[in-house]
C-alpha positions as CSV (number, residue, x, y, z in Angstrom):
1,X,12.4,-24.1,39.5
2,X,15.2,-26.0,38.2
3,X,17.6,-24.2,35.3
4,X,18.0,-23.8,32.6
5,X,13.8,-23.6,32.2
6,X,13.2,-25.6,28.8
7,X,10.4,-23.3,27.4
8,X,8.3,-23.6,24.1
9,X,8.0,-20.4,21.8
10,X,4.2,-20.1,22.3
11,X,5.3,-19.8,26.2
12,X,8.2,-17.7,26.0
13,X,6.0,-15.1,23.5
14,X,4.0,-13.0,25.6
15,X,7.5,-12.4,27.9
16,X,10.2,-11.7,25.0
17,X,10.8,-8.5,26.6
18,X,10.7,-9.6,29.9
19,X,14.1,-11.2,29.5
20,X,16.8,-9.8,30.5
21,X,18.7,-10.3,27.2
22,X,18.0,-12.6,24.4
23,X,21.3,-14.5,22.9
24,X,21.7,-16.3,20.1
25,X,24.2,-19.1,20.3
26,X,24.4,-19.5,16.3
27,X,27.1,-18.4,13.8
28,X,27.4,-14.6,12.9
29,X,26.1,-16.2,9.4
30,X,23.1,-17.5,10.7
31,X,22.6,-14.5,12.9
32,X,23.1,-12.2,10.0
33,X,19.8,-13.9,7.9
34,X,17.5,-13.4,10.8
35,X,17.1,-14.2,14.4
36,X,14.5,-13.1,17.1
37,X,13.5,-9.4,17.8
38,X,16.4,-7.9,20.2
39,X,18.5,-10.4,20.3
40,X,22.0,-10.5,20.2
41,X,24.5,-12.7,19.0
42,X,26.8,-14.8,21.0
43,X,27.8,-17.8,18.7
44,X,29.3,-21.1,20.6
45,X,30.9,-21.4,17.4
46,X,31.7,-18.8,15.0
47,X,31.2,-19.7,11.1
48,X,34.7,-21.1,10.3
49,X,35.1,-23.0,13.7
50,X,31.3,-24.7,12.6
51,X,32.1,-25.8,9.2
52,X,35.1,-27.3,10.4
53,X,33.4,-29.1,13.0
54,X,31.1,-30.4,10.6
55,X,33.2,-31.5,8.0
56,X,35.0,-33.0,10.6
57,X,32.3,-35.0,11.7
58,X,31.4,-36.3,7.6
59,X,35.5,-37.3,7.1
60,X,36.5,-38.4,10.3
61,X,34.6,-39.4,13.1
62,X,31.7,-38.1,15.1
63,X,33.2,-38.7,18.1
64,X,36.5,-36.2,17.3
65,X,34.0,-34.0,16.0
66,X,32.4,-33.8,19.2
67,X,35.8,-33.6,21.2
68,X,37.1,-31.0,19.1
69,X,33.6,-28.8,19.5
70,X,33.7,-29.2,22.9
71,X,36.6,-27.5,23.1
72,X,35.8,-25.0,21.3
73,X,32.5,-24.2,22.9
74,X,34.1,-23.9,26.1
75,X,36.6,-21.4,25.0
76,X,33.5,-19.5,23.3
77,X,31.1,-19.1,26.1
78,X,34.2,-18.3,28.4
79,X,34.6,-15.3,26.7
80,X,31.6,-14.2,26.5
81,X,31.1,-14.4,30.0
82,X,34.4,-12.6,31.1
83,X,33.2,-10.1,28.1
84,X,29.8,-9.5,28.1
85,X,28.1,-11.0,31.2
86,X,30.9,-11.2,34.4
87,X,28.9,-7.5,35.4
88,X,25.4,-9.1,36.0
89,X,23.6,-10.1,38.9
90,X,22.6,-13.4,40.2
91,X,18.8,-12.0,38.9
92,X,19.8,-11.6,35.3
93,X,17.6,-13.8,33.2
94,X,18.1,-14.4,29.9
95,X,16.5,-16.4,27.2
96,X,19.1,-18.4,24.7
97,X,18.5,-20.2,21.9
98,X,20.4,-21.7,18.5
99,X,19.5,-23.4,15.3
100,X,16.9,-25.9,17.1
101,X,17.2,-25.6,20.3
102,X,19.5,-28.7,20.8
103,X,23.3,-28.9,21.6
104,X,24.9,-25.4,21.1
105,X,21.8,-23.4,23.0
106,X,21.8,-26.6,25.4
107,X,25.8,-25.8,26.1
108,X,25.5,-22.4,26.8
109,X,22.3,-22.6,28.9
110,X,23.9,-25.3,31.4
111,X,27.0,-23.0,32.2
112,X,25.3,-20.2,32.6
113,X,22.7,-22.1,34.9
114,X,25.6,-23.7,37.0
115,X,26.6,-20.2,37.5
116,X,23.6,-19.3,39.4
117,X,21.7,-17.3,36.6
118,X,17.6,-17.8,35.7
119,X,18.6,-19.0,32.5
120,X,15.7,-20.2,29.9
121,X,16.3,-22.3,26.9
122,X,14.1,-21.6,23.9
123,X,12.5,-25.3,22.9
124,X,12.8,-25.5,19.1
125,X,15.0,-22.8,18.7
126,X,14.9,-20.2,15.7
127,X,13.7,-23.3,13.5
128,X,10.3,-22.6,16.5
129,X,10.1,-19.3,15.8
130,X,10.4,-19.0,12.2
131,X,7.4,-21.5,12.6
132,X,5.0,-19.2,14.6
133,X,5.7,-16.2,12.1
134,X,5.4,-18.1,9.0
135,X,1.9,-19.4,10.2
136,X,0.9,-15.7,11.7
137,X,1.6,-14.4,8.2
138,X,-0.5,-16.9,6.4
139,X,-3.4,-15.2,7.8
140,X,-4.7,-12.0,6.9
141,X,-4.6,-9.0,10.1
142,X,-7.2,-8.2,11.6
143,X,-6.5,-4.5,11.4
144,X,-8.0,-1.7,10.0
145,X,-5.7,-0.4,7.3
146,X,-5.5,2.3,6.1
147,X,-3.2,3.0,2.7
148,X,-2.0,6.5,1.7
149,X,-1.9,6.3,-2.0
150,X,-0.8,8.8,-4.3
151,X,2.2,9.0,-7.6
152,X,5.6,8.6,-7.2
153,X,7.0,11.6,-5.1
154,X,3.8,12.8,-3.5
155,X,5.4,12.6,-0.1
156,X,3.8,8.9,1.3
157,X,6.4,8.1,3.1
158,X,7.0,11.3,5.1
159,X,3.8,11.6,5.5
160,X,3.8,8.3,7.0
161,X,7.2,9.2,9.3
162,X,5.1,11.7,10.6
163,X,2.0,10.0,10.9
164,X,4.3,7.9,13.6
165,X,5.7,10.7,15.3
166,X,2.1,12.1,16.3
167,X,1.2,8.7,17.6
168,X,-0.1,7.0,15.3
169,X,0.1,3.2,14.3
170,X,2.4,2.9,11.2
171,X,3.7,-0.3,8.8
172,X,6.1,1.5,6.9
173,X,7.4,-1.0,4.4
174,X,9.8,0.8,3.0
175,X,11.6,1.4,6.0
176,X,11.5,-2.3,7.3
177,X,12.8,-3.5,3.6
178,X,15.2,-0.4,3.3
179,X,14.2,0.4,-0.2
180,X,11.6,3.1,-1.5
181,X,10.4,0.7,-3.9
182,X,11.0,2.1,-7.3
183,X,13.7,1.3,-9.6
184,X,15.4,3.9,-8.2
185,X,14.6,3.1,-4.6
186,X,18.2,1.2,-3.1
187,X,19.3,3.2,-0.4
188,X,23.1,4.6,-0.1
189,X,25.0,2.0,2.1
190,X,22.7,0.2,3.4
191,X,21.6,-3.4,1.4
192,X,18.1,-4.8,2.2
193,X,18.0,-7.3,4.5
194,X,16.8,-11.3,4.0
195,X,13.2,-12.1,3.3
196,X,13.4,-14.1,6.4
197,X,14.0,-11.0,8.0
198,X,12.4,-8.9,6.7
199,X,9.1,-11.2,7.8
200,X,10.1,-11.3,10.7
201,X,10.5,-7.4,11.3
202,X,6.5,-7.4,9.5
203,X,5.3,-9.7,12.5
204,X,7.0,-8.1,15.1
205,X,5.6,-4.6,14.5
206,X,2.1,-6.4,13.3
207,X,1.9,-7.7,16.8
208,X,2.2,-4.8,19.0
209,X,-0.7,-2.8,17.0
210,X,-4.0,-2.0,18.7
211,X,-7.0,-3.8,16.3
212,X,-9.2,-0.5,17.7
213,X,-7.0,1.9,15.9
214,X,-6.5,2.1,12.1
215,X,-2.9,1.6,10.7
216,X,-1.6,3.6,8.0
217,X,0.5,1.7,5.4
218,X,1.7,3.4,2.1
219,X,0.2,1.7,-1.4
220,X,3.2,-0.9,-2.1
221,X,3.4,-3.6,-4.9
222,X,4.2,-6.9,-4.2
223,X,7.6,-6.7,-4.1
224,X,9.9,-3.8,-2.4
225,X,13.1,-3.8,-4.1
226,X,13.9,-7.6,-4.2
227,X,11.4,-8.9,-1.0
228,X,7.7,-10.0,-1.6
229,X,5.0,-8.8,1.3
230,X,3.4,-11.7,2.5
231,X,0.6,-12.7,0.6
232,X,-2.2,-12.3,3.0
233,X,-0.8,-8.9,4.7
234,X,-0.8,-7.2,1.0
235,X,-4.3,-8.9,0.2
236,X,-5.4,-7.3,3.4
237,X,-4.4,-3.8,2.1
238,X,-5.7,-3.9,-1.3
239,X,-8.8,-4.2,0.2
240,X,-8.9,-1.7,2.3
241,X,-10.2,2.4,2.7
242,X,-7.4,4.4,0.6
243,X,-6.3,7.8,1.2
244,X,-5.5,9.8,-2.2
245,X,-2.4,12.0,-1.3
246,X,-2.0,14.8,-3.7
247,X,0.9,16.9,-4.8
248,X,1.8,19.8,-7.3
249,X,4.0,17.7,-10.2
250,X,6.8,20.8,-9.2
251,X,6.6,20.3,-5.5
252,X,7.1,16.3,-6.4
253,X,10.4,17.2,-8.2
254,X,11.6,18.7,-5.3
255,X,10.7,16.1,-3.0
256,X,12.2,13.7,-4.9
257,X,15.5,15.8,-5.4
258,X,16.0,16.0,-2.1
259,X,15.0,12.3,-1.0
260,X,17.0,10.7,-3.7
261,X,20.2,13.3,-3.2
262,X,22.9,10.6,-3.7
263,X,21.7,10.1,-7.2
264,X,23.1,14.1,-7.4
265,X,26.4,13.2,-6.0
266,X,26.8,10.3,-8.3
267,X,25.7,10.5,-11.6
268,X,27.3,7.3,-13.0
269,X,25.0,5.2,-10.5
270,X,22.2,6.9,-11.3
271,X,22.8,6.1,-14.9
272,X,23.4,2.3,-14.0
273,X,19.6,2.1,-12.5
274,X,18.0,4.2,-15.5
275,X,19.4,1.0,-18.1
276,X,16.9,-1.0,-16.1
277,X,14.2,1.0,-17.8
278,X,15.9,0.3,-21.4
279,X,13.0,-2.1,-22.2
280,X,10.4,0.3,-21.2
281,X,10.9,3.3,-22.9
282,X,14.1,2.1,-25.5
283,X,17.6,3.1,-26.0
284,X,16.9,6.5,-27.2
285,X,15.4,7.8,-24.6
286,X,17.5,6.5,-21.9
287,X,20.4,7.5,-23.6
288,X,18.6,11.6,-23.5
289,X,18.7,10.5,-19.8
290,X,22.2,9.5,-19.3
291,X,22.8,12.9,-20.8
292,X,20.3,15.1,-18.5
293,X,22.2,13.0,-15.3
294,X,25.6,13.6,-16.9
295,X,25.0,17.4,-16.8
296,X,23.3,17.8,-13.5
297,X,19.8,18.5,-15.6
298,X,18.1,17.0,-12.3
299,X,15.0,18.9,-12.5
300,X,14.3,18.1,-16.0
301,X,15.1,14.9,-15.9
302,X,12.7,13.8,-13.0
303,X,10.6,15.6,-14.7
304,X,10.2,13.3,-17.7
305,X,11.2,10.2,-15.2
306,X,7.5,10.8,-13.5
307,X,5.7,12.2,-17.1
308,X,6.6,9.6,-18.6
309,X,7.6,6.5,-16.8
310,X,6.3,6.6,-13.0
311,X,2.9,8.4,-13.2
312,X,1.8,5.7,-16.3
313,X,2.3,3.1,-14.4
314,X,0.9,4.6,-11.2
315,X,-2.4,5.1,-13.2
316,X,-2.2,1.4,-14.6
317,X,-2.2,0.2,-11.5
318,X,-3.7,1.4,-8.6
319,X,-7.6,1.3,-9.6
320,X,-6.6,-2.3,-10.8
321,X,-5.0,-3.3,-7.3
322,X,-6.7,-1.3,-4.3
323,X,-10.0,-1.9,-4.9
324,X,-11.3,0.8,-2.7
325,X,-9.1,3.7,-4.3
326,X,-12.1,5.2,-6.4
327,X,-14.1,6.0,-3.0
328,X,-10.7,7.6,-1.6
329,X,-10.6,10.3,0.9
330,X,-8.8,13.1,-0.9
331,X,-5.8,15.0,1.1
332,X,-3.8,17.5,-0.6
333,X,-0.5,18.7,0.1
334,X,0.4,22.5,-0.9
335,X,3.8,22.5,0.0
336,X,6.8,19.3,1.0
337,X,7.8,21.6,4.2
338,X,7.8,20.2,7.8
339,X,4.3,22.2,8.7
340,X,2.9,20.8,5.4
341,X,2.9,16.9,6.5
342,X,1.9,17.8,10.3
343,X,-0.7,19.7,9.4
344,X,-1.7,16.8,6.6
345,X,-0.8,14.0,9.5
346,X,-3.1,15.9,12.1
347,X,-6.0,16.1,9.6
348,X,-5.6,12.3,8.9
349,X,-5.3,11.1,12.3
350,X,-8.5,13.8,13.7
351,X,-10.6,12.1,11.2
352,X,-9.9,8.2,11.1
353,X,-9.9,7.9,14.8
């Protein structure tokens, strides 16, 4: 075969992880939005060096563009072979790819072929498979969902961690959009990522399910923090068998004290996410909240936070969006400890499969 292989996405699917590595030849910036499952980043041209290629290229002239980039290419992929790749065999096969598959992927992929390495070329480049999971979203799964529903703080998404841990198939939402999906729900040093990405991490663990098996997935809204689940994917779940996950309101303020434990450590911030609720329950009553946080009143105060604020809208809600939740299977939790949500997980999993 000759090299670099020029191969379409719908080719190189089924053998992703086949490939020895999987490098993307854009800028960090472009990398940073999304870019294919494992892949890491190599840029050709890094984000400064590309924007002043291509305002070279609009003011001057294509063709000092081009001798410029050249350059600069060269000196790029240089160093990534004396610092990344000079180690690997003559066998090493990776895959490589850039914004459409054209000139920077096209660079790369010819030295790294007159080297002697197996390389592959992704044909269409991210632009290809943003394409594929875009159109594989569209359409609803054909998986049996399962969704764990239950109020704010009745443990769904440990149960759902250790739903995984036994085996089972799990979308956990939450965890792919880094955000518990409340007001509150913005995790400690760590931001969400892109919706492009945040797609793309849905599709990839969409496609490696078993349609036999039923997948647990916790009761989400549309939107998890600031990203929207596709369409079809939440249709799919709204329509699907519920679970009703139960929970003394006591045991919940615990659970919640101890998932949301930065909130403890800094009251100011915690203060800053409660005036998001100002037009919901008025000045007055946030301000008895600032005061409860200010203290260190945590119990009391996530006390009213679900009496008044989260279980309402819980109880709006959920008959109105899963359609299925009034013939839930009840499972009730007695305690938030480790042996609580195994033994919970282990009921669930022995009578679904």
């Amino acid at each position: 075969m000759k090299y670099p292989e020029i191969i379409g996405f719908a080719d190189a699917l089924p053998q992703l992880e086949a490939f020895d590595a999987i490098i993307d030849a854009r800028s960090p910036c472009e990398y940073a939005l999304d870019r294919l499952p494992g892949a890491i980043n190599a840029p050709v041209l890094d984000d400064e060096q590309r924007i002043r290629i291509g305002t070279m290229y609009k003011q001057v002239s294509a063709f000092d563009a081009k001798k410029l980039g050249a350059a600069l290419v060269a000196k790029n992929i240089a160093a990534h072979i004396e610092t990344l790749w000079m180690d690997k065999p003559r066998e090493w096969r990776p895959l490589i790819y850039c914004w459409r598959g054209g000139n920077r992927s096209g660079a790369m992929a010819h030295i790294l072929a007159k080297v002697g390495w197996p390389v592959a070329q992704l044909d269409g480049g991210y632009k290809a498979f943003r394409q594929h999971v875009n159109a594989e979203l569209e359409q609803a799964p054909a998986l049996n969902f399962k969704v764990v529903c239950g109020t704010t703080g009745s443990g769904k998404s440990r149960l759902l961690e250790v739903l995984h841990a036994q085996g089972a198939q799990v979308l956990d939402l939450e965890q792919l959009a880094a955000h518990r999906g409340s007001v509150l729900g913005s995790l400690p040093s760590q931001p969400q990522p892109s919706q492009k990405a945040f797609e793309s991490h849905i599709w990839n663990v969409l496609r490696r399910f078993d349609p036999a098996r039923p997948v647990f997935v916790e009761s989400e809204s549309k939107k998890v923090g600031r990203l929207r689940v596709p369409a079809a994917l939440m249709d799919a779940m709204r329509a699907s068998d519920c679970i009703a996950l139960t929970l003394s309101r006591a045991n919940r303020v615990r659970l919640l004290m101890e998932d949301y434990e930065h909130f403890l450590l800094s009251p100011a911030t915690l203060n800053e996410q409660l005036d998001h609720l100002t037009p919901l329950h008025g000045r007055e009553k946030i301000a008895r909240w600032h005061a409860l946080s200010d203290t260190g009143d945590m119990a009391p105060l996530v006390g009213e936070l679900l009496a008044d604020h989260y279980d309402p809208a819980y109880l709006r809600s959920i008959d109105r969006n899963f359609t299925r939740y009034a013939q839930a299977a009840p499972l009730a939790l007695d305690d938030i400890g480790d042996d609580a949500f195994t033994a919970a997980a282990l009921q669930l999993i022995a009578t679904t499969y």
